[in-house]
BAVEXRO-905522 format. One record per atom (N, C-alpha, C, O): x, y, z; residue in one letter. Coordinates in steps of 0.2 Angstrom, whole numbers, padded with zeros to 4 digits, always signed. Each point is the difference from the previous one (the first is absolute). Layout:
# residues N
XYZa ...
***
This chain:
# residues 224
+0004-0006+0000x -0004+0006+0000x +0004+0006+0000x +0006+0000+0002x -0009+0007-0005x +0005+0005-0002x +0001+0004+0009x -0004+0001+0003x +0010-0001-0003x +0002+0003+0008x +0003-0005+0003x +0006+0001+0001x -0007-0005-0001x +0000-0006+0007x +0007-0003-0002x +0000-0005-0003x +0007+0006+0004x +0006-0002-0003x +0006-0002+0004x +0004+0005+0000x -0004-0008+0002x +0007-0003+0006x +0005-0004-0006x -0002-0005-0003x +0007+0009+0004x +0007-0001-0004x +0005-0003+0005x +0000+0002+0005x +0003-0008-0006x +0007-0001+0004x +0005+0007+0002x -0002+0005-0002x +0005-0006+0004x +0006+0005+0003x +0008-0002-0004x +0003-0005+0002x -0001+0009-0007x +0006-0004-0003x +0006+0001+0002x +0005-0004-0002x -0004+0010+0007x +0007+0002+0004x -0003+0001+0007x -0005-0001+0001x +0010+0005+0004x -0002+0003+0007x +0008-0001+0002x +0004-0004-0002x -0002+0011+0006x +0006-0001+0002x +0003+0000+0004x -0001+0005+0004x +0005-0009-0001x +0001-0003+0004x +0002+0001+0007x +0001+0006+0000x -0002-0009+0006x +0000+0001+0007x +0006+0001+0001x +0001+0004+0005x +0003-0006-0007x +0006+0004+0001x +0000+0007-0001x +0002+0004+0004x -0003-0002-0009x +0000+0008-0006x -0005+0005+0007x +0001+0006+0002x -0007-0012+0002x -0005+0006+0000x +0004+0002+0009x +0001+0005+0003x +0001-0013-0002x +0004+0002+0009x +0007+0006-0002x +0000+0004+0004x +0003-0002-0008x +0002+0004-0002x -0001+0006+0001x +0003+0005+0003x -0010-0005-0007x -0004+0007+0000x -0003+0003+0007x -0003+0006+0002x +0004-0012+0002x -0005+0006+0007x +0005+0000+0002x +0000-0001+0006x +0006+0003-0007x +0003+0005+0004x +0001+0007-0002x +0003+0005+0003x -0004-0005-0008x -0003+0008-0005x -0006+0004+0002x -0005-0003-0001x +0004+0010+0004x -0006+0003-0001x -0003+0000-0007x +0004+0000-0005x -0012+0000+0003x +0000+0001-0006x +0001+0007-0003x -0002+0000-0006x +0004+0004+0008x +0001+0008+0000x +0007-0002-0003x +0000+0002-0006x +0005-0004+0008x +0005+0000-0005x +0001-0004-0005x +0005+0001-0005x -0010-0007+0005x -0001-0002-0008x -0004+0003-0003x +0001-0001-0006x -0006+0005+0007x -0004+0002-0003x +0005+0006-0005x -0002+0002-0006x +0007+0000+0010x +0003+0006-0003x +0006-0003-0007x +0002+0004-0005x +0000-0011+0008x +0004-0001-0003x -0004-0005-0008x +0002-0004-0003x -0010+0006+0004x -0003-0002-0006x -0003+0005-0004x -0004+0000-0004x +0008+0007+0005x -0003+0005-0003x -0006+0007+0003x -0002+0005-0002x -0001-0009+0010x -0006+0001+0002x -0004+0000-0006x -0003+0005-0001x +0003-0009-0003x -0006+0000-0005x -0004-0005+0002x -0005+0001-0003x +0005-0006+0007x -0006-0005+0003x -0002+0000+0006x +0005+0001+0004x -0011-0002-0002x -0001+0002+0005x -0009-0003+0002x -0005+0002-0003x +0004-0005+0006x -0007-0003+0002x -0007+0003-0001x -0006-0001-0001x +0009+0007+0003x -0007+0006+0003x +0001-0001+0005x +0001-0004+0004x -0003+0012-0004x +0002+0005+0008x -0006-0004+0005x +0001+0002+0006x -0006-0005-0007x -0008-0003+0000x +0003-0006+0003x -0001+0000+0006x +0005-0005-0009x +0001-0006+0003x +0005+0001+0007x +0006+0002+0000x -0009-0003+0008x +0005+0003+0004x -0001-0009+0005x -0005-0004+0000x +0009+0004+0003x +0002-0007+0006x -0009-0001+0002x -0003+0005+0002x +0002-0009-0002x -0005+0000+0007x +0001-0004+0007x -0003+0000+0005x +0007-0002-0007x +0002-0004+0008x +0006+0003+0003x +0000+0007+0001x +0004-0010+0002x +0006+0005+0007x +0005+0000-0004x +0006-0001+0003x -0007+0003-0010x +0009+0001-0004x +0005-0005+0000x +0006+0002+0000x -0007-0007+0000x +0005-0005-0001x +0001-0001-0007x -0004-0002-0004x +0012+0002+0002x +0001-0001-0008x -0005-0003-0002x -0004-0002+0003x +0005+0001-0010x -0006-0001-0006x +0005-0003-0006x +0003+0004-0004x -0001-0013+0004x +0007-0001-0007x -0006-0006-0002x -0004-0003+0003x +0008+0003-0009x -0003-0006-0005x -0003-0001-0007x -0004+0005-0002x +0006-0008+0000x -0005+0000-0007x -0006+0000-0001x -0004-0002+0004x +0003+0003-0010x -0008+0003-0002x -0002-0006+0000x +0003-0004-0001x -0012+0004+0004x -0003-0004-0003x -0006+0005-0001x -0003+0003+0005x +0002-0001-0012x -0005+0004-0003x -0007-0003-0001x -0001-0006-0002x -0004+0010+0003x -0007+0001+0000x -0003+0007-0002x +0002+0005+0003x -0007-0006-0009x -0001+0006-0003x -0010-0004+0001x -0001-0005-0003x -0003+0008+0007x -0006+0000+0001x -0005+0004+0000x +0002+0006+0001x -0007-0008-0003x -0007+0006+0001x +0000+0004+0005x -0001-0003+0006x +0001+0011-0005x +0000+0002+0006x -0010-0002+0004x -0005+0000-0002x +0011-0001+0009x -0005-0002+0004x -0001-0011+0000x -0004-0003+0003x +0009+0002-0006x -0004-0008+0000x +0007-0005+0001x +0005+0001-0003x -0005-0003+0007x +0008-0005+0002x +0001-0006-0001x +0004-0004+0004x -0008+0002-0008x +0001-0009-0002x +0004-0002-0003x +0000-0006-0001x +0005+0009-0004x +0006+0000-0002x +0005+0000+0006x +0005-0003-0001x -0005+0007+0006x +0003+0001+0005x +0001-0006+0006x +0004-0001+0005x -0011-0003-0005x +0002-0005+0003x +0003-0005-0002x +0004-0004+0003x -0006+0002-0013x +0005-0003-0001x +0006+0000+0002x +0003-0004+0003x +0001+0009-0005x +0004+0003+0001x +0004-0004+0006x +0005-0002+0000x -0010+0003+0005x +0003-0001+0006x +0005-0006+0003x +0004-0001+0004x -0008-0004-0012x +0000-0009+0001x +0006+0001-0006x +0005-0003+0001x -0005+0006-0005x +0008+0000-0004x +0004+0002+0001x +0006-0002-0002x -0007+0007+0008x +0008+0003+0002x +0006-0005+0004x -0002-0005+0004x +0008+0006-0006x +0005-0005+0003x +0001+0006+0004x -0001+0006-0001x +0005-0011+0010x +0003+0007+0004x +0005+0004-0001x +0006-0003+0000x -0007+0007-0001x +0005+0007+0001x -0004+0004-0006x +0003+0005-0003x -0007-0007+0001x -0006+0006-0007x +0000+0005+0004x +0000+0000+0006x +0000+0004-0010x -0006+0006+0002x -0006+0002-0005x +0003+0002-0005x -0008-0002+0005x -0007-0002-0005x +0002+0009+0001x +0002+0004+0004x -0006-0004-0011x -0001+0009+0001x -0007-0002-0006x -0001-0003-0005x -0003+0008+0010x -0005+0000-0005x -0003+0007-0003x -0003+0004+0004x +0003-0005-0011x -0005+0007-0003x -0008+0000+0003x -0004-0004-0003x +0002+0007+0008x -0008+0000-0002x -0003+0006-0005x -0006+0001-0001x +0011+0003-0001x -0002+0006+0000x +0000+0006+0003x -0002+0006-0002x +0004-0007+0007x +0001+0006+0006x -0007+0002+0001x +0000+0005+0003x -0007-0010-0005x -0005+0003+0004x -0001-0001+0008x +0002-0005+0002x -0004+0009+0002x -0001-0002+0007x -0006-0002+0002x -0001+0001+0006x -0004-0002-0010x -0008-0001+0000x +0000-0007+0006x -0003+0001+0006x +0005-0006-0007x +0002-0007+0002x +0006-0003+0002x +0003-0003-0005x -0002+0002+0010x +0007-0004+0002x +0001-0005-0001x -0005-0004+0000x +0012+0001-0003x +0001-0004-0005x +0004-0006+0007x +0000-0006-0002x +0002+0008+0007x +0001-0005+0004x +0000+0003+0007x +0000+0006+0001x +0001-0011+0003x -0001+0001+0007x +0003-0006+0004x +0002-0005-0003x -0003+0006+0009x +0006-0002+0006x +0000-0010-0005x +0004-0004-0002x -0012+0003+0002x +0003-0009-0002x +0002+0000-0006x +0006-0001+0002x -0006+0001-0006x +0006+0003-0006x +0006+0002+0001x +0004-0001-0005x -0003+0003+0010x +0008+0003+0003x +0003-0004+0003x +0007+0000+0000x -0011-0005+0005x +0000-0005+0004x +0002-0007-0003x +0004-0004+0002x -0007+0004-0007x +0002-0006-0005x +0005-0001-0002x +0004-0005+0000x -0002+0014-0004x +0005-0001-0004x +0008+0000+0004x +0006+0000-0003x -0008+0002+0011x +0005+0001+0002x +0003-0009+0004x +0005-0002+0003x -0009-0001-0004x +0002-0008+0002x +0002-0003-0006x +0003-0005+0000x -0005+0009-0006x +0005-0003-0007x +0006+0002+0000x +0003-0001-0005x -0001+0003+0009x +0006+0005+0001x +0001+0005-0007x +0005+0003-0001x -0013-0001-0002x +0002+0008-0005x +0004+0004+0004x +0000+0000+0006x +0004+0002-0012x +0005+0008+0004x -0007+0007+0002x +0000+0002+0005x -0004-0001-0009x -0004+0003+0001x -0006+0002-0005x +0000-0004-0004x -0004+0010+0004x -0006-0001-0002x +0001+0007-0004x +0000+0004+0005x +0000+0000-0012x -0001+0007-0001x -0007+0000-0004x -0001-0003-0006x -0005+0007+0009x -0006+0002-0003x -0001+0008-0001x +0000+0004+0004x +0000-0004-0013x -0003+0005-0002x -0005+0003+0000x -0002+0003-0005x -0001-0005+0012x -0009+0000+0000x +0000+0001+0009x +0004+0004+0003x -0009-0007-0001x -0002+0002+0008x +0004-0006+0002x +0003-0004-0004x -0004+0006+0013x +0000-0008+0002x -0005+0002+0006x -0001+0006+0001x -0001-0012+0004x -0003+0001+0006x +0004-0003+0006x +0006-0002-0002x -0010-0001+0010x +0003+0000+0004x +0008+0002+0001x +0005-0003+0000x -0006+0012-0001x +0006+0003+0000x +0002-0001+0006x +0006-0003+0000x -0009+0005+0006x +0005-0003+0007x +0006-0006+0001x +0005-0002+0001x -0010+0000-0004x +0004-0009+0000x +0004-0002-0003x +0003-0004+0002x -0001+0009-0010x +0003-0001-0003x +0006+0005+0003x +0006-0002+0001x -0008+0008-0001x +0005+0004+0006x +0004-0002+0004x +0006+0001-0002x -0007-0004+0007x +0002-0004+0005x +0004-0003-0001x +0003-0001+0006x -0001-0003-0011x +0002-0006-0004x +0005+0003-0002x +0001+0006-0001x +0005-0013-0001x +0006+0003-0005x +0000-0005-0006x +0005-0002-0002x -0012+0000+0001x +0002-0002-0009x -0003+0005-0005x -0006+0002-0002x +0012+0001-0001x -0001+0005-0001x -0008+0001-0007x -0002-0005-0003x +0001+0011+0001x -0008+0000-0003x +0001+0007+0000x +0001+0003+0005x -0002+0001-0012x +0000+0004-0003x -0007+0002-0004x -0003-0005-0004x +0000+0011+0005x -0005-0001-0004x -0001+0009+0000x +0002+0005+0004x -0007-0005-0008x -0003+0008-0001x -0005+0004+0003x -0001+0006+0001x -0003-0012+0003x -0004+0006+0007x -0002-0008+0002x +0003-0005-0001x -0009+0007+0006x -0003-0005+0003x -0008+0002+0000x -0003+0005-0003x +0000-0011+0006x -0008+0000-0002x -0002-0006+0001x +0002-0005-0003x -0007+0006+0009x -0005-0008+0001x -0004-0003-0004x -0003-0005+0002x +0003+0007-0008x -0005-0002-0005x +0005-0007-0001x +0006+0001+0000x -0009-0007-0001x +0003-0004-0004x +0002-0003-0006x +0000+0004-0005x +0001-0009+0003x +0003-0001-0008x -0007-0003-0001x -0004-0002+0004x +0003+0000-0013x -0003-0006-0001x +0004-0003-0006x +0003+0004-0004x -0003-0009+0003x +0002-0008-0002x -0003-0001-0006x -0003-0005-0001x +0004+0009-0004x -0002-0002-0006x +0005-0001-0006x -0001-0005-0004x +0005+0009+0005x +0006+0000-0005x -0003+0007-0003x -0005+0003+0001x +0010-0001-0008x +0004-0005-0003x +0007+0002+0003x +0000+0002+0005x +0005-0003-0010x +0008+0001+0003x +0003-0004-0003x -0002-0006-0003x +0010+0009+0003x +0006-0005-0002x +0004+0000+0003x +0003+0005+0000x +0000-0009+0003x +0006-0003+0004x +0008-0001-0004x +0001-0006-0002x +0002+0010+0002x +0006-0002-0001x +0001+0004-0008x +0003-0002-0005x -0006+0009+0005x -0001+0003-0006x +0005+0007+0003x +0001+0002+0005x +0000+0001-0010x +0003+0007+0003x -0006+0005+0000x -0005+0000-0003x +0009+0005+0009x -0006+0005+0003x +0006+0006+0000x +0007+0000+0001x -0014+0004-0001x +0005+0007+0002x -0003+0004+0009x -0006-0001+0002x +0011+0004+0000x -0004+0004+0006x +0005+0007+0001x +0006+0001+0001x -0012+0002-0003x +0000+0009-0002x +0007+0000-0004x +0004+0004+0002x -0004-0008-0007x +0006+0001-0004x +0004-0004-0001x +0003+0001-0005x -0001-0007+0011x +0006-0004+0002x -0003-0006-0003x -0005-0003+0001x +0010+0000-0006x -0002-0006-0004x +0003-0007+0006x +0005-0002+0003x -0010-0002-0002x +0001-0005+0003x +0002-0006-0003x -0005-0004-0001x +0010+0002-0001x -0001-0007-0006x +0000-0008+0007x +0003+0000+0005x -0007-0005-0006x +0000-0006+0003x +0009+0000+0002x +0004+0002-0004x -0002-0005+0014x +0007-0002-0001x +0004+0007+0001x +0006-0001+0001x -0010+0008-0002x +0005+0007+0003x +0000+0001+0008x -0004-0003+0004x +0009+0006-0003x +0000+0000+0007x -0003+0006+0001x +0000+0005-0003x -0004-0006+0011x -0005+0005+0002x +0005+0001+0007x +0003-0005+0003x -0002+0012-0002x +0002+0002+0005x -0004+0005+0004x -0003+0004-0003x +0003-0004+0009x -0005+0004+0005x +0001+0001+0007x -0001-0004+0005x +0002+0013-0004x +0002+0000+0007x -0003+0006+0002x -0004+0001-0004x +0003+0004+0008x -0004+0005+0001x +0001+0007-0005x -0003+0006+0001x +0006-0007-0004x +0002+0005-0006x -0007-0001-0004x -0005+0004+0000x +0004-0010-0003x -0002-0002-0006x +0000-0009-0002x +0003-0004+0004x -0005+0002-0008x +0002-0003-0006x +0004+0000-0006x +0000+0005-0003x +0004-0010+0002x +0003+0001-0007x +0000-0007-0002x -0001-0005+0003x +0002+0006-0010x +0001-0008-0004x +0007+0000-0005x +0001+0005-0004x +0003-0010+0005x +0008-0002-0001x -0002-0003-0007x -0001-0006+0001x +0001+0009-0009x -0001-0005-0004x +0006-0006+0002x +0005+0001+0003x -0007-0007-0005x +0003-0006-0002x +0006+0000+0000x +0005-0002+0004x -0004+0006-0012x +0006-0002-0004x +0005+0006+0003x +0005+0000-0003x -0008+0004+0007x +0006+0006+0001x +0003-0002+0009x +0005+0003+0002x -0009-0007+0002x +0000-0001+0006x +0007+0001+0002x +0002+0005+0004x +0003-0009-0007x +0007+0000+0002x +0003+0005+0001x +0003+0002+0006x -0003+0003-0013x +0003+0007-0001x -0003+0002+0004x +0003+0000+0005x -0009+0003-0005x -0002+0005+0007x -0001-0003+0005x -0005+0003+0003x +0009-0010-0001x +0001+0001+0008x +0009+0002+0001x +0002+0002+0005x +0001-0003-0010x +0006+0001+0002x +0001+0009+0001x +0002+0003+0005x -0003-0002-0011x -0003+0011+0000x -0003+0000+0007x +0005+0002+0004x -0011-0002-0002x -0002+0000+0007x +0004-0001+0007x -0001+0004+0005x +0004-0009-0005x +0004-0002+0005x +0005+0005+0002x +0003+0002+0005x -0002+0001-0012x +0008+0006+0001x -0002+0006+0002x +0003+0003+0004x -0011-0001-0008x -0003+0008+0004x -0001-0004+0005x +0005+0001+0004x -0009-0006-0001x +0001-0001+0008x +0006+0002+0003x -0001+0003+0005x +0008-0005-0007x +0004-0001+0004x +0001+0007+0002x -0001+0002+0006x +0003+0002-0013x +0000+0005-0001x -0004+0004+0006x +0004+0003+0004x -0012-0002-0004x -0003+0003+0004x +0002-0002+0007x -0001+0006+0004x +0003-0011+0001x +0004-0002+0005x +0004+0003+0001x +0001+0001+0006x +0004+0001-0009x +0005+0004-0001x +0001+0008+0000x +0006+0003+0001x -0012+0000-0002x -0003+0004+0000x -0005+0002+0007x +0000+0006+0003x -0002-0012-0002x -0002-0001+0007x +0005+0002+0007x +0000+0005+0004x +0004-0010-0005x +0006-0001+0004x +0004+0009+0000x +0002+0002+0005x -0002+0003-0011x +0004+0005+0000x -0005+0007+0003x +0003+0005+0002x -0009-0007-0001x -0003+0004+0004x -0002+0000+0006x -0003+0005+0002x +0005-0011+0002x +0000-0003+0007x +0007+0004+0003x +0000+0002+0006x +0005-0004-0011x +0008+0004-0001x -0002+0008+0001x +0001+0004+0004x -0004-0004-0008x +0000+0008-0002x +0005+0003-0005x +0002+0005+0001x -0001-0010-0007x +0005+0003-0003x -0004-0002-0005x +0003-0005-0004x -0011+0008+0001x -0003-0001-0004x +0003+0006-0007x +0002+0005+0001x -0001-0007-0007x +0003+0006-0004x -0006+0000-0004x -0003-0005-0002x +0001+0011-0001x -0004+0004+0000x +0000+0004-0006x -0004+0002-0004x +0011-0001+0004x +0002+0007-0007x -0003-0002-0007x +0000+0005-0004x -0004-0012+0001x -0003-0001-0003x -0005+0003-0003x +0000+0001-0006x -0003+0002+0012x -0007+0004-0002x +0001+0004+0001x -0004+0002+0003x +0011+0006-0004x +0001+0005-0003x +0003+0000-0005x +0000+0005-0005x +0006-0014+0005x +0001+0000-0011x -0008-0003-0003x -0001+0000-0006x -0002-0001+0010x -0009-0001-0008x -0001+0004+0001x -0005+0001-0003x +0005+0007+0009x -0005+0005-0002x +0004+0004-0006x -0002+0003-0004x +0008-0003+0004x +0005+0004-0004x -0002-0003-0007x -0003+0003-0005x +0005-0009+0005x -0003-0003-0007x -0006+0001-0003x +0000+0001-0006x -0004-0001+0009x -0009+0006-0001x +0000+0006-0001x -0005+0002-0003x +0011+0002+0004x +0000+0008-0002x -0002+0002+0007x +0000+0006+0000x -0002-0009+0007x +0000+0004+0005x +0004+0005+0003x +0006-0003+0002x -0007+0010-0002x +0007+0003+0004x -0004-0003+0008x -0005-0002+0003x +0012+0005-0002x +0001-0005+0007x +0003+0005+0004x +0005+0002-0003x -0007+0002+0009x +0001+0004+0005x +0009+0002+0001x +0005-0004+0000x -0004+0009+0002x +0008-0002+0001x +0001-0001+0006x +0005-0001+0002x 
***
């Protein structure tokens, strides 16, 4: 039937790549991707901030309807992270505590909803992490349709099956595939780098004259 499409998964990157990555803010990978990707400023933690690593496992659904998303649930291998398109409508929540509950005894890495979710306390409270665009006790209904394992975008960020989803109180971001390695190695060096940076202003020997050579550079006169 037209909608209804559950595709295999033909890569996903590896648990070593993703243990890697949590020791990276995504704010310095994000930077060392251009800041060109980015989840939406909408998609914010809903639980107690505990990282957010793993591969995609994509879900593109009817807003308001999560029966692709329960599939979903029963496909995921552990360390996924399902992300799902509802559409960013928030009319009906696309999951809630047993949903959360389930998937955290599958050992998913976590849960990203373009849509609502409910029993916010519960999921708050909790540190499997769950991302989503608002909340709302309205519930879901179980009709379909959906495709599982299909690429999706959220507010511009291309997700392909097997990307890495990263997420920490900043935001969200997604690690294509093929580029994972090169921008973890990039990332690791601004991190080092801003450590270093850190550590010179604890010192006190932060240097600065930077931003009197970029205003000269702009044509600013500069006081004498």
């Amino acid at each position: 039937m037209i909608g209804f499409e559950i595709f295999p998964r033909q890569r996903a990157v590896s648990p070593e790549l993703v243990e890697k990555f949590r020791a990276l803010p995504v704010a310095n990978i994000s930077d060392c991707m251009s800041r060109m990707d980015a989840g939406g400023a909408r998609l914010r933690p809903m639980h107690d901030g505990t990282l957010l690593a793993g591969p995609a496992l994509t879900v593109r659904t009817r807003p308001g309807d999560n029966l692709m998303v329960h599939k979903a649930l029963g496909l995921a291998k552990p360390g996924d992270v399902i992300v799902v398109d509802a559409g960013g409508d928030l009319t009906n929540a696309i999951i809630g505590e047993i949903m959360t509950s389930y998937a955290q005894t599958r050992g998913i890495a976590g849960i990203v909803i373009n849509g609502a979710i409910r029993d916010s306390g519960a999921i708050r409270n909790g540190s499997f992490p769950v991302y989503a665009a608002g909340v709302t006790h309205r519930g879901p209904y179980k009709d379909g349709p959906g495709v599982i394992n299909g690429t999706i975008a959220l507010d511009g960020m291309t997700i392909q099956p097997g990307d890495l989803i990263l997420g920490d109180e900043d935001g969200l971001l997604c690690v294509p595939y093929e580029q994972a390695e090169a921008i973890y190695r990039d990332a690791a060096a601004k991190h080092a780098a801003e450590e270093k940076t850190m550590a010179d202003i604890a010192a006190g020997k932060l240097d600065t004259s930077w931003v009197d050579a970029r205003l000269s550079a702009l044509g600013c006169k500069l006081p004498e």
